[in-house]
C-alpha positions as CSV (number, residue, x, y, z in Angstrom):
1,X,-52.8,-16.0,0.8
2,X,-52.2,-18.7,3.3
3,X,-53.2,-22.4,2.1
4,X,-54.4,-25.3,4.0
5,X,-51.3,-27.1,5.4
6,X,-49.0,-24.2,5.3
7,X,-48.7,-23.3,8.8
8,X,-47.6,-19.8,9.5
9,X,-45.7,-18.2,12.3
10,X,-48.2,-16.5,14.9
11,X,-47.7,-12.9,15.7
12,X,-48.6,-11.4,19.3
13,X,-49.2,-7.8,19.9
14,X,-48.6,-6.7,24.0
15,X,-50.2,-3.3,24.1
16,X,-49.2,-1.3,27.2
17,X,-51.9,1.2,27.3
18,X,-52.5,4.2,30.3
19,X,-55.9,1.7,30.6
20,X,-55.4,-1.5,30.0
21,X,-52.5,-3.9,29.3
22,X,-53.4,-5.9,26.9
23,X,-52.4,-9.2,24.8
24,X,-53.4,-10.1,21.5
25,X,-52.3,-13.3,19.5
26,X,-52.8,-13.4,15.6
27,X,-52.6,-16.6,13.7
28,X,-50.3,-15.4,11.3
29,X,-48.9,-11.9,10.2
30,X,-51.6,-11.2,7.0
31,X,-54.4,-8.9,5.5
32,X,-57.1,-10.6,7.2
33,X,-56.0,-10.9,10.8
34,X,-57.3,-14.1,12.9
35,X,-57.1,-13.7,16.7
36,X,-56.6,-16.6,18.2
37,X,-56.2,-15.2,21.6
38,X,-57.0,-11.8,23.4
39,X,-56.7,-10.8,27.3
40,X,-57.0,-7.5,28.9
41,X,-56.2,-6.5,32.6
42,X,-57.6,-2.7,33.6
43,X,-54.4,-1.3,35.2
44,X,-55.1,2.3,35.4
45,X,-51.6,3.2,34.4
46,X,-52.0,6.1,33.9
47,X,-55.0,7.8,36.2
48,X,-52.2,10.0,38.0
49,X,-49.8,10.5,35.7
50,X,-51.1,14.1,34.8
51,X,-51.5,15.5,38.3
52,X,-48.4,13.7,39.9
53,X,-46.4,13.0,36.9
54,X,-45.3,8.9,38.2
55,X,-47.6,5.9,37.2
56,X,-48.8,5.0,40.2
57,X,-46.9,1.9,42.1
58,X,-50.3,-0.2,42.5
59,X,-50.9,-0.2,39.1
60,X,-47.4,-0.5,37.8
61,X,-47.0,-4.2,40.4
62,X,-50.3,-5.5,38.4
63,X,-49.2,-4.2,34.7
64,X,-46.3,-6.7,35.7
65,X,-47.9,-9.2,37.1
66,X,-50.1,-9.5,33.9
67,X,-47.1,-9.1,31.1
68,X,-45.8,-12.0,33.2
69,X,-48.6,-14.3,32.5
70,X,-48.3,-12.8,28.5
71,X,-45.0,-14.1,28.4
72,X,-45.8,-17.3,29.7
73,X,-49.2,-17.6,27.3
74,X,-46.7,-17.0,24.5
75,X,-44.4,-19.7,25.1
76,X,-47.5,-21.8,25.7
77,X,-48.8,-20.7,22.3
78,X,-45.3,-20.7,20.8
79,X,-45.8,-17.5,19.4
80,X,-43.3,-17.1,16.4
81,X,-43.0,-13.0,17.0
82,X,-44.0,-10.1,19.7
83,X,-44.4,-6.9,19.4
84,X,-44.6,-4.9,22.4
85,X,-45.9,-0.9,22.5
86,X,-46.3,1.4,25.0
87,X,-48.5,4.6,24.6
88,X,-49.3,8.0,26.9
89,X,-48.9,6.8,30.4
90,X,-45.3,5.2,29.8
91,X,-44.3,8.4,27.4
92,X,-45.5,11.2,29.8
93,X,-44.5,9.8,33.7
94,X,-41.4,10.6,34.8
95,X,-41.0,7.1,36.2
96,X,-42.2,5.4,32.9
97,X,-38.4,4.4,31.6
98,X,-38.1,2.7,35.0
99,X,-41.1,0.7,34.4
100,X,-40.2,0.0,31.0
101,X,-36.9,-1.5,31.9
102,X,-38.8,-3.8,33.9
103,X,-41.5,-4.8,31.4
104,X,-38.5,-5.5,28.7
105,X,-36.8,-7.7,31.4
106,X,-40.0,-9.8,31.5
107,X,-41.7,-9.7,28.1
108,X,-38.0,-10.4,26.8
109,X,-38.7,-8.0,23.9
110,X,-38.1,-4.2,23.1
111,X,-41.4,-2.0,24.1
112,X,-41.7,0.9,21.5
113,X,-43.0,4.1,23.1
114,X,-45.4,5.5,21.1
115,X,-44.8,9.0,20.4
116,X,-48.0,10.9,19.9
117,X,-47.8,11.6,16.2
118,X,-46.6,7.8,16.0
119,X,-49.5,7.2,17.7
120,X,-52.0,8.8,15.7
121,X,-50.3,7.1,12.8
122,X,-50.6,3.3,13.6
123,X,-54.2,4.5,15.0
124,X,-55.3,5.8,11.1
125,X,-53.6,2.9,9.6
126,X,-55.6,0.2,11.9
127,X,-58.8,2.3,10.6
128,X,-57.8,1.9,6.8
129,X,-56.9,-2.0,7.8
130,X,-60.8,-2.2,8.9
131,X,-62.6,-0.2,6.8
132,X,-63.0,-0.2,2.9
133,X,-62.2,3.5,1.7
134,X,-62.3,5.5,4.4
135,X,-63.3,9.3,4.6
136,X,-62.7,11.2,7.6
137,X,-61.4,11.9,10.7
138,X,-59.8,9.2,13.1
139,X,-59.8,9.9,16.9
140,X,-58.3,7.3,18.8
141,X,-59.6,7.9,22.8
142,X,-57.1,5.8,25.1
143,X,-56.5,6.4,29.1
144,X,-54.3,8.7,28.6
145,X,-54.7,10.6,25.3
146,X,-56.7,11.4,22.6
147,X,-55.1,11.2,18.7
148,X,-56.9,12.7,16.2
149,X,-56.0,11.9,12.4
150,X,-57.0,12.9,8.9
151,X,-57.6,9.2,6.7
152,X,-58.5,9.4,3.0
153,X,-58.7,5.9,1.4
154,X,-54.9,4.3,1.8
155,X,-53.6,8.2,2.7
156,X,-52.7,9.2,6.2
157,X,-52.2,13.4,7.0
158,X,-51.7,15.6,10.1
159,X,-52.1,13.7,13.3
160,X,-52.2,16.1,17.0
161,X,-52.0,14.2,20.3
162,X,-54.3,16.3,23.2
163,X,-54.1,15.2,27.1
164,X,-57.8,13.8,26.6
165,X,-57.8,10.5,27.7
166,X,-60.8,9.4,30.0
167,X,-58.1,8.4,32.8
168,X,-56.5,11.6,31.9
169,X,-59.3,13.8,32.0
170,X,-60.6,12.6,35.1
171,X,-57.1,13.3,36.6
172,X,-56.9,17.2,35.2
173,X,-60.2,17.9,36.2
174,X,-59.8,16.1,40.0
175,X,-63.0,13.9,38.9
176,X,-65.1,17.2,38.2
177,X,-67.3,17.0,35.2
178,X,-67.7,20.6,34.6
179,X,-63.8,21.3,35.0
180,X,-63.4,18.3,32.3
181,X,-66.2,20.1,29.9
182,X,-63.9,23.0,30.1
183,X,-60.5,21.3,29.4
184,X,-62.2,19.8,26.7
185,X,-63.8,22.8,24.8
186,X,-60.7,24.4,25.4
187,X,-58.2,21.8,23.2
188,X,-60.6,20.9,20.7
189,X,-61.7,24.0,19.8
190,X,-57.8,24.6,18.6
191,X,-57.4,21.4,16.7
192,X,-57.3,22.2,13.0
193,X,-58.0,18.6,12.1
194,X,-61.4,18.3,13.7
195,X,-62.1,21.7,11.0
196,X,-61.6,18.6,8.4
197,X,-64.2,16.5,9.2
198,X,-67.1,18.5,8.1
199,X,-69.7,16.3,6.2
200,X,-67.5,13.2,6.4
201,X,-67.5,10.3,9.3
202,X,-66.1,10.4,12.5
203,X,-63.9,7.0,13.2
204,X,-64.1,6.8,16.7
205,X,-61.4,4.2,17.9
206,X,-60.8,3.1,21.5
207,X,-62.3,0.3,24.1
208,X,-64.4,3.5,26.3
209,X,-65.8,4.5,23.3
210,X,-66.6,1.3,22.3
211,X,-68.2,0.9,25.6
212,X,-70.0,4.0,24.4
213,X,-71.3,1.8,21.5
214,X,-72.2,-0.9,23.7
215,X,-74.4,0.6,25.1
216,X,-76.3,2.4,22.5
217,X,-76.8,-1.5,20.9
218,X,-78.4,-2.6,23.3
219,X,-81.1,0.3,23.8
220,X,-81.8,1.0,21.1
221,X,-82.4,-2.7,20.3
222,X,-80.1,-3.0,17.6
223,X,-80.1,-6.3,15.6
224,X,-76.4,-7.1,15.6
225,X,-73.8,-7.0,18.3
226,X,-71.0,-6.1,15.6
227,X,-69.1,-3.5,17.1
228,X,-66.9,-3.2,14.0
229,X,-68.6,-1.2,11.6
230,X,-71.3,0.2,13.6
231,X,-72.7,4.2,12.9
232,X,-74.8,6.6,14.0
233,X,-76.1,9.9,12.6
234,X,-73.8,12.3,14.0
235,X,-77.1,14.1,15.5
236,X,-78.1,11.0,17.0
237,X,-74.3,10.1,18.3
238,X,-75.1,13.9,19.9
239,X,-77.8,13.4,21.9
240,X,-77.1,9.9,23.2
241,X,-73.6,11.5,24.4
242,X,-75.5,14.1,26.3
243,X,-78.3,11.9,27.8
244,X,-75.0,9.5,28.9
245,X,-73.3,12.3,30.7
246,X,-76.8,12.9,33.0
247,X,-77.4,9.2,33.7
248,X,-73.7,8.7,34.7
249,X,-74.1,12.1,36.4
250,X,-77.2,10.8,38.5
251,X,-75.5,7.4,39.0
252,X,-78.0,5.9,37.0
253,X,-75.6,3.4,34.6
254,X,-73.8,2.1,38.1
255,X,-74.9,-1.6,37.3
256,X,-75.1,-1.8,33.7
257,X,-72.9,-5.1,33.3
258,X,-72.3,-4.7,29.3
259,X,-69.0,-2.6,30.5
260,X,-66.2,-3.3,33.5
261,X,-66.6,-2.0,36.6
262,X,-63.1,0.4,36.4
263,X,-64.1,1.8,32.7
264,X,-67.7,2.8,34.5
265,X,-66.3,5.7,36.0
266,X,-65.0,6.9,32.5
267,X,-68.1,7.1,30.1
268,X,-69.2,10.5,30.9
269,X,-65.9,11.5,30.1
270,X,-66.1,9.9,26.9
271,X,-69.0,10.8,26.2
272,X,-67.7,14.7,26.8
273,X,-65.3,14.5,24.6
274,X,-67.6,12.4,21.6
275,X,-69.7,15.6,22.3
276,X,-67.5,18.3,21.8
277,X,-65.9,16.3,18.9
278,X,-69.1,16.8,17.1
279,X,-69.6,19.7,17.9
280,X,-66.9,21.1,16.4
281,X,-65.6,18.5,13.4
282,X,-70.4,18.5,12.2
283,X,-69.2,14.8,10.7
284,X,-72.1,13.2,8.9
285,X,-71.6,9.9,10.9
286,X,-70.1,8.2,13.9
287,X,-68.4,4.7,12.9
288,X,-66.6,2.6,15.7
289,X,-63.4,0.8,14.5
290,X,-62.4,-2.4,16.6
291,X,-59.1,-2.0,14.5
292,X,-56.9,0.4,16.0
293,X,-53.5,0.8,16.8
294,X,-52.3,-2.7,17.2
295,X,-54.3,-3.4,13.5
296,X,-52.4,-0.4,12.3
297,X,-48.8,-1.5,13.6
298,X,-49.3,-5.3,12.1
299,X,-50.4,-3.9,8.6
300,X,-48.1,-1.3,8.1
301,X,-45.4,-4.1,8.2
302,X,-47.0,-5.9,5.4
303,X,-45.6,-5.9,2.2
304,X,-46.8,-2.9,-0.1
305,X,-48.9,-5.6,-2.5
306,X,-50.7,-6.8,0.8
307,X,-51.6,-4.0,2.0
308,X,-53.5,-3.1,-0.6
309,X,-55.2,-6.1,-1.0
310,X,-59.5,-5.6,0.1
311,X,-59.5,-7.2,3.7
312,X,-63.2,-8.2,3.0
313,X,-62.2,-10.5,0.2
314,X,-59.0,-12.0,2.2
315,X,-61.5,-12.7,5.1
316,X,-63.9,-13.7,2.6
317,X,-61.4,-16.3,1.3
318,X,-60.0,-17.7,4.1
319,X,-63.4,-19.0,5.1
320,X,-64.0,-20.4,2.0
321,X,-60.6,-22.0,2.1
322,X,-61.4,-23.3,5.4
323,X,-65.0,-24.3,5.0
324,X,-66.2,-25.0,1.6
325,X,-66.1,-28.4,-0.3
326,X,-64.4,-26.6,-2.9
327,X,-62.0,-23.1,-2.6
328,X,-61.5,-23.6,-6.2
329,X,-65.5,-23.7,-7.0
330,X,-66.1,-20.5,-5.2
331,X,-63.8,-18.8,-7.7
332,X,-65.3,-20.2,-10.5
333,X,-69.0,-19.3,-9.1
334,X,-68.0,-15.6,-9.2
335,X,-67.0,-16.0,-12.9
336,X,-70.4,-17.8,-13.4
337,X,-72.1,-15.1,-12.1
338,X,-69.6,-12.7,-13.7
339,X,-71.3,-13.9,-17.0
340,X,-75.0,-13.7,-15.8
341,X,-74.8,-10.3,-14.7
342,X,-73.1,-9.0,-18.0
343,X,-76.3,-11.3,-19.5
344,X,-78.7,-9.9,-18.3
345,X,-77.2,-6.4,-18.3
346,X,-78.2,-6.3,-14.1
347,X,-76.8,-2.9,-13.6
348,X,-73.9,-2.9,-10.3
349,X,-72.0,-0.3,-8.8
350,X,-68.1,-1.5,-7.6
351,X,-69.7,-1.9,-4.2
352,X,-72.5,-4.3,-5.2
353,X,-70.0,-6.5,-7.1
354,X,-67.6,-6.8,-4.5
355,X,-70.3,-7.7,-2.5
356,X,-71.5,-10.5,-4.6
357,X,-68.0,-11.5,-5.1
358,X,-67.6,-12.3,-1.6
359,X,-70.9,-13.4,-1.0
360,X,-69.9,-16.6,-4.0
361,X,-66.7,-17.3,-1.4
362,X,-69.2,-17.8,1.2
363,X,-71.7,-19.6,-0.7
364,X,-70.7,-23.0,0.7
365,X,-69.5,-22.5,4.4
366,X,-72.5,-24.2,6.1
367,X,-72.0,-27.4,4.3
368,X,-71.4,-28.9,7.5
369,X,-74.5,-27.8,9.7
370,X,-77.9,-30.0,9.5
371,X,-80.1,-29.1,6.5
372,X,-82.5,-27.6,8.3
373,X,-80.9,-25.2,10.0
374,X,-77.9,-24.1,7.1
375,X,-79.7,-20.6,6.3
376,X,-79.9,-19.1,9.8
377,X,-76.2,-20.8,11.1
378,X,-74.5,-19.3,7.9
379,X,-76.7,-16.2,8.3
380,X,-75.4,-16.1,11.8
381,X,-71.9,-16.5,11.3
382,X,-71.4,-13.9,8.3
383,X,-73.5,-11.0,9.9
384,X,-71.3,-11.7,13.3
385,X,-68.5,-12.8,11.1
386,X,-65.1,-11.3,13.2
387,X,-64.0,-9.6,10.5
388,X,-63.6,-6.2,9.0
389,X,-63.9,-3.9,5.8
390,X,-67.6,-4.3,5.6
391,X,-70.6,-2.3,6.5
392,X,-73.2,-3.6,8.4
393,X,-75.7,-3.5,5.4
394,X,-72.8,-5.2,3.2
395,X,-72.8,-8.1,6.3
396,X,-76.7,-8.2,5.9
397,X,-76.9,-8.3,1.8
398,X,-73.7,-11.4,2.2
399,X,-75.2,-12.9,5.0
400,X,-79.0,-12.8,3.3
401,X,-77.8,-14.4,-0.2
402,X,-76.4,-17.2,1.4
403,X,-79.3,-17.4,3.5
404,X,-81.5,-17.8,0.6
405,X,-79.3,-20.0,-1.3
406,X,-79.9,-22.8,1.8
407,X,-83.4,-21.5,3.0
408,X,-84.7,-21.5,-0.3
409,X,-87.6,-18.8,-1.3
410,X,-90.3,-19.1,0.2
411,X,-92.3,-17.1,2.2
412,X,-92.7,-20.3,5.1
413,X,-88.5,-19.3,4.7
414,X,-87.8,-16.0,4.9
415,X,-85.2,-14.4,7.2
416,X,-85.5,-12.2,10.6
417,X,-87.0,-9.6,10.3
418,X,-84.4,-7.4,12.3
419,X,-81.6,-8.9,9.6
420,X,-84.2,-7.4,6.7
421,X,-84.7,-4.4,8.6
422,X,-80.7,-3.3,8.1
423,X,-81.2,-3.7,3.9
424,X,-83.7,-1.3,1.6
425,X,-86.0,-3.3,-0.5
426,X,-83.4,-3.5,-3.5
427,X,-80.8,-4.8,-1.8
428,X,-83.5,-7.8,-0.2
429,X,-84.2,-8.2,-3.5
430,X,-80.9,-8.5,-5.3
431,X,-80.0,-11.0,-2.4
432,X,-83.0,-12.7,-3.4
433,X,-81.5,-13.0,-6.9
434,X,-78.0,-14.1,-5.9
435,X,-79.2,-16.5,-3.6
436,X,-81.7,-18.4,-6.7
437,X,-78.5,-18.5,-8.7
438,X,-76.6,-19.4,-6.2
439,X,-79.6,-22.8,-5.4
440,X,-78.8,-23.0,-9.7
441,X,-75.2,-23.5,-9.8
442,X,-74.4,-25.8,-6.3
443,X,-77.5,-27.8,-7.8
444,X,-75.9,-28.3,-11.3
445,X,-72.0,-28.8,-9.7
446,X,-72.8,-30.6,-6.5
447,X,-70.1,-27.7,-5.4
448,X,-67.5,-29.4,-7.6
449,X,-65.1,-27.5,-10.0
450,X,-65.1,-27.6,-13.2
451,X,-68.7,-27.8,-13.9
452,X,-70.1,-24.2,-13.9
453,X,-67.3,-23.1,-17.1
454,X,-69.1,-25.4,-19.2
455,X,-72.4,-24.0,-18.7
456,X,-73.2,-20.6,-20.3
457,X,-76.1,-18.1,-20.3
458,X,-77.8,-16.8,-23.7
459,X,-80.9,-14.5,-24.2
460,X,-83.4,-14.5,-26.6
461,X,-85.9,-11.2,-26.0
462,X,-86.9,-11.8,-22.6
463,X,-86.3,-15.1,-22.6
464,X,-83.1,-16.5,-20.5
465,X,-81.7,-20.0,-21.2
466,X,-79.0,-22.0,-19.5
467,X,-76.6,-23.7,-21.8
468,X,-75.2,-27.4,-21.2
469,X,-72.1,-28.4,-22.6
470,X,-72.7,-31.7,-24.3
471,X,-70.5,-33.7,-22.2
472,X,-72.7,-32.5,-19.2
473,X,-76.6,-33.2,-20.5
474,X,-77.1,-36.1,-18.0
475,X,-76.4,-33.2,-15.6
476,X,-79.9,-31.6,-16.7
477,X,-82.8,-32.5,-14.5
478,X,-86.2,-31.3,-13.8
479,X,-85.1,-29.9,-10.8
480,X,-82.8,-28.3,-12.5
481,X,-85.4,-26.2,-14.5
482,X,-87.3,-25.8,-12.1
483,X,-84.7,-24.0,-10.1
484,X,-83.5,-21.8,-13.0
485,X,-87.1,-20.9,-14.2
486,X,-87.8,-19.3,-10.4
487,X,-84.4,-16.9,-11.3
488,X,-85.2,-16.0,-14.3
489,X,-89.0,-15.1,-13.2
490,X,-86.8,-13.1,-10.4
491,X,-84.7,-11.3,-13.2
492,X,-88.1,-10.7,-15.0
493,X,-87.5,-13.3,-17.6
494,X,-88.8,-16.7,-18.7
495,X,-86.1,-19.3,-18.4
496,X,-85.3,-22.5,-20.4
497,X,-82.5,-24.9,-20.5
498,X,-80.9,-25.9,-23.6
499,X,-78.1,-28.7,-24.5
500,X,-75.6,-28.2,-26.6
């Protein structure tokens, strides 16, 4: 874990995709990656590679152009290392060792060509870096290929590489969408793999799908614009990826601005392929993973111990080290509330707690903001927090504790309604609790450490009291009570203070 005034070395990724060439500048090589710079140019390296077999001279002049300006930004951000990879469009032209000659002259760095099992690989292990225990199938949908890869939890097997790319596909089939629907039900109804994903969750990885994603957002007036983390029913996923196909058919999604004018062209095929996929894998869900192959390629050189480490606690904790009064308070408010659960026997699943864990790291991260608008800023920043290994519903239930712990909990208080609409009751109202003790403990400490171990919880039938240390009576106030009574009335118990 990184601590305030240790400066570590930045890390760039340069991605040479058959898409887009991309940079991407990381704060420091860790669990919980920071960007602190992205930048994308749509080459189209690869849109002829599978009918001519060359990467296409236009495209190859402004895939330099652009890893000339990435150089430059990295001596500009003094980047301590860069990686550079290359994926379908540089492995499959016959002019693609030429071109990466060139791009190593400029960039100054070895390129690593992807091979398509390699590929798949970094592709599964970006997934496990961005979700917490995975299950299921990860297909990675890039310009020029599609990877497909079995994930369970930290394990990686099988991995196939098919010619399915949107740039690809759209190349094979000379732009004809009925050609393409027969390519595609033609490869995936081989691929072993997909046989895997039966009941489990699809992990669709890649920027069309994710303009895919996009999309569905906005129309169906979704209350966050995460694309991290988002799902959809797998018979939902379906029809929205056959209503896409007509409207791009009937040139009815021309001017939708939420996605570039080049990848506009390439959502039908997209959607095709997220079609078939289903089709033939019946997953449960679709999930979209902003971590992909870059994610995967940074954590897999991460020491064993690291890697293994939950990214929604490192992300969690690098906030707290950055924005709270106290880091060390945090860690002693999740002991605190360690000892109320156990008190009050509240009954938690591994999820819940690590939940509430991380929520206590983020109980103090609007500190700064005006008091009257703390609830919704913190609520904003956790539920839109850029960061992964987190549900949606676990970025409501974090985001809503903290809420309550500023907002108080009142009814003239309470959260959107779209945030609420994300969480069953009993997750509303466990926030609800968390949030009370949370108004408890910064009330007695003042978000200092060292207070909260000297108070302790006791029970007496249903009757919950707060224990003072003697050396902290003066600490006891009526506001105090007041405050501890209105969590124990949530935990259906009386309350009382006592001094020791």
């Amino acid at each position: 874990m990184r601590r305030p005034g240790k400066r570590a070395s930045s890390v760039a990724v340069i991605d040479i995709g058959s898409n887009s060439v991309r940079l991407v500048v990381y704060e420091a090589l860790a669990r919980s990656l920071i960007t602190l710079f992205n930048e994308k140019t749509l080459c189209g390296l690869g849109r002829e590679v599978q009918t001519t077999g060359l990467l296409a001279p236009d495209a190859v002049d402004k895939a330099l152009t652009s890893l000339r300006r990435f150089r430059a930004l990295c001596r500009v951000m003094k980047v301590g290392r860069v990686h550079a990879i290359a994926t379908a469009a540089c492995r499959d032209a016959s002019n693609g060792p030429e071109f990466i000659a060139r791009a190593e002259r400029i960039c100054g760095v070895r390129i690593e060509i992807l091979s398509g099992s390699r590929e798949a690989r970094l592709s599964a292990l970006g997934v496990i870096s961005g979700i917490h225990r995975p299950d299921g199938i990860v297909g990675d949908l890039g310009g020029g290929s599609l990877e497909v890869v079995d994930v369970r939890g930290h394990r990686v097997s099988g991995g196939v590489t098919l010619p399915l790319g949107s740039l690809a596909l759209q190349d094979l089939s000379h732009k004809s969408l009925k050609r393409a629907e027969r390519i595609v039900r033609t490869e995936l109804s081989a691929v072993a793999e997909l046989k895997e994903g039966r009941g489990r969750a699809f992990y669709a990885v890649g920027g069309t799908w994710r303009a895919l994603a996009r999309i569905h957002i906005i129309q169906s007036e979704y209350p966050l614009g995460v694309m991290h983390g988002y799902s959809i029913p797998a018979p939902d996923a379906l029809d929205f990826a056959r209503r896409l196909r007509r409207l791009v058919a009937a040139n009815m999604l021309a001017n939708i601005e939420v996605v570039a004018d080049a990848r506009r062209p390439l959502l039908a095929y997209a959607a095709l392929v997220l079609e078939y996929i289903i089709r033939v894998a019946q997953p449960k869900t679709i999930v979209f993973s902003t971590f992909g192959v870059r994610e995967g390629l940074l954590y897999e050189k991460l020491p064993a111990a690291e890697r293994s480490a939950d990214g929604l606690m490192g992300a969690a904790q690098e906030l707290n080290e950055l924005l709270s009064r106290s880091a060390r308070h945090a860690q002693e408010l999740i002991e605190w509330t360690d000892r109320l659960v156990r008190v009050v026997h509240l009954r938690e699943s591994d999820e819940d707690r690590r939940l509430r864990h991380a929520a206590c790291l983020l109980s103090d991260i609007g500190w700064r903001v005006h008091p009257d608008h703390r609830g919704e800023q913190t609520l904003s920043l956790i539920t839109n927090g850029n960061f992964g290994s987190v549900s949606h519903q676990g970025r409501a239930f974090v985001g809503l504790s903290v809420f309550y712990r500023y907002a108080g909990l009142s009814e003239q208080n309470e959260p959107p309604a779209n945030i609420r609409s994300l969480l069953p009751p009993s997750m509303i109202e466990r926030a609800r609790v968390l949030g009370a003790a949370f108004r408890v403990a910064h009330l007695i400490s003042a978000a200092r450490p060292g207070v909260l171990p000297a108070t302790h919880f006791r029970t007496r039938g249903r009757k919950l009291m707060l224990v003072f240390e003697h050396r902290l009576v003066d600490l006891v106030a009526d506001r105090v009570g007041g405050r501890f009574r209105q969590l124990a009335r949530l935990l259906g118990r009386s309350g009382m203070i006592v001094e020791r």
